[in-house]
N, C-alpha and C positions, 0 to 999 in steps of 0.2 A: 522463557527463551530456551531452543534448546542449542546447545555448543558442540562442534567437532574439532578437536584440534590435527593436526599433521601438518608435517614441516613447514614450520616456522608461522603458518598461519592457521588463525582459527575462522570455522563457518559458523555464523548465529544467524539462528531462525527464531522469529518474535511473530509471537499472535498479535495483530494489530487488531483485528475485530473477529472477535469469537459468537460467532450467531447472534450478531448485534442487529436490533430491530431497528429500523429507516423509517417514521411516521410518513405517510401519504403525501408525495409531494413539497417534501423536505431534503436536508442533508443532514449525515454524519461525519463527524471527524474522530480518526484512529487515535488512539494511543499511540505518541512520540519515538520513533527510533533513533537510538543514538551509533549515528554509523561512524565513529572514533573519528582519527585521522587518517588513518588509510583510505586512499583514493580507489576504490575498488569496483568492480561491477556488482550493482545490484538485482536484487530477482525478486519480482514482487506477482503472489498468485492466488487463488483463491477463488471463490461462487460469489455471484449475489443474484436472489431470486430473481429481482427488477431485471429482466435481460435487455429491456430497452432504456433501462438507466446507462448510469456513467462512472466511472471510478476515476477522479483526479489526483496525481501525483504534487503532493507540496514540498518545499524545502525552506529552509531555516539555517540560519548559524549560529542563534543566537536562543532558539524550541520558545522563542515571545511571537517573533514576528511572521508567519509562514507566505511565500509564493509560489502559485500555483504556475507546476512547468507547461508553458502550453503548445511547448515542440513535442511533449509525452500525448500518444494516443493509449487508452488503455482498452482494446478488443476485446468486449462481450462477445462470448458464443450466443446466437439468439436462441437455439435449441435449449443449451443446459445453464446459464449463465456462468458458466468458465470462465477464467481471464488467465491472462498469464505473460508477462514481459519480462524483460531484461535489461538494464541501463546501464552504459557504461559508467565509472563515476562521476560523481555529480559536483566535487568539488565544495558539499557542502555539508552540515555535522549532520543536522537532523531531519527528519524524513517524515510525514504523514501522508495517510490518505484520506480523499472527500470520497465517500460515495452518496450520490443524487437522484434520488427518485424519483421517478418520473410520471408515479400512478397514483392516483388516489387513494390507492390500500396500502398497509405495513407492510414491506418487503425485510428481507434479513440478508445479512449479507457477515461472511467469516473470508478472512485473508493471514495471510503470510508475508514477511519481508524476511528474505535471507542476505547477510553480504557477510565480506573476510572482516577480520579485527587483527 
């Protein structure tokens, strides 16, 4: 994770998937963010090769149990597979991503989750 601090709050940036491979037609789940208790907006951004895959936002309050938000759209660029949104807070601790393949070959896929602490 990397940290910036400046008044009063601090910004944390966590690699949820660092060129994580997606078998053919399967899903991945990220590595757990723990977004404190500060209600804050979140920014979640990142590639993944599958551009006609899916990247879903989960949450948790408890990092056992996760649901998947499904008012969250997360827009693949079809050209590069870019993504990139912003949530306002979620009201809730921890935070994962699904990304969902949608092809029969291994696709890869790296992201970021930034928010305040």
């Amino acid at each position: 994770a990397v940290t910036v601090s400046g008044g009063g709050l601090t910004t944390t940036s966590t690699a949820v998937f660092s060129a994580q491979t997606v078998s053919g037609s399967s899903s991945a789940l990220s590595t757990a963010v723990d977004l404190g208790a500060i209600d804050s907006s979140i920014t979640i951004s990142g590639v993944f090769t599958d551009t006609s895959g899916s990247v879903e936002v989960l949450v948790s309050a408890d990092d056992t149990t996760y649901y998947e938000l499904t008012s969250v759209f997360v827009n693949l660029d079809f050209s590069t597979g870019q993504f990139g949104v912003t949530l306002p807070g979620l009201g809730e601790r921890y935070l994962k991503l699904k990304a969902v393949n949608s092809t029969g070959s291994s696709q890869s896929i790296t992201a970021r989750v930034a928010h305040k602490s």
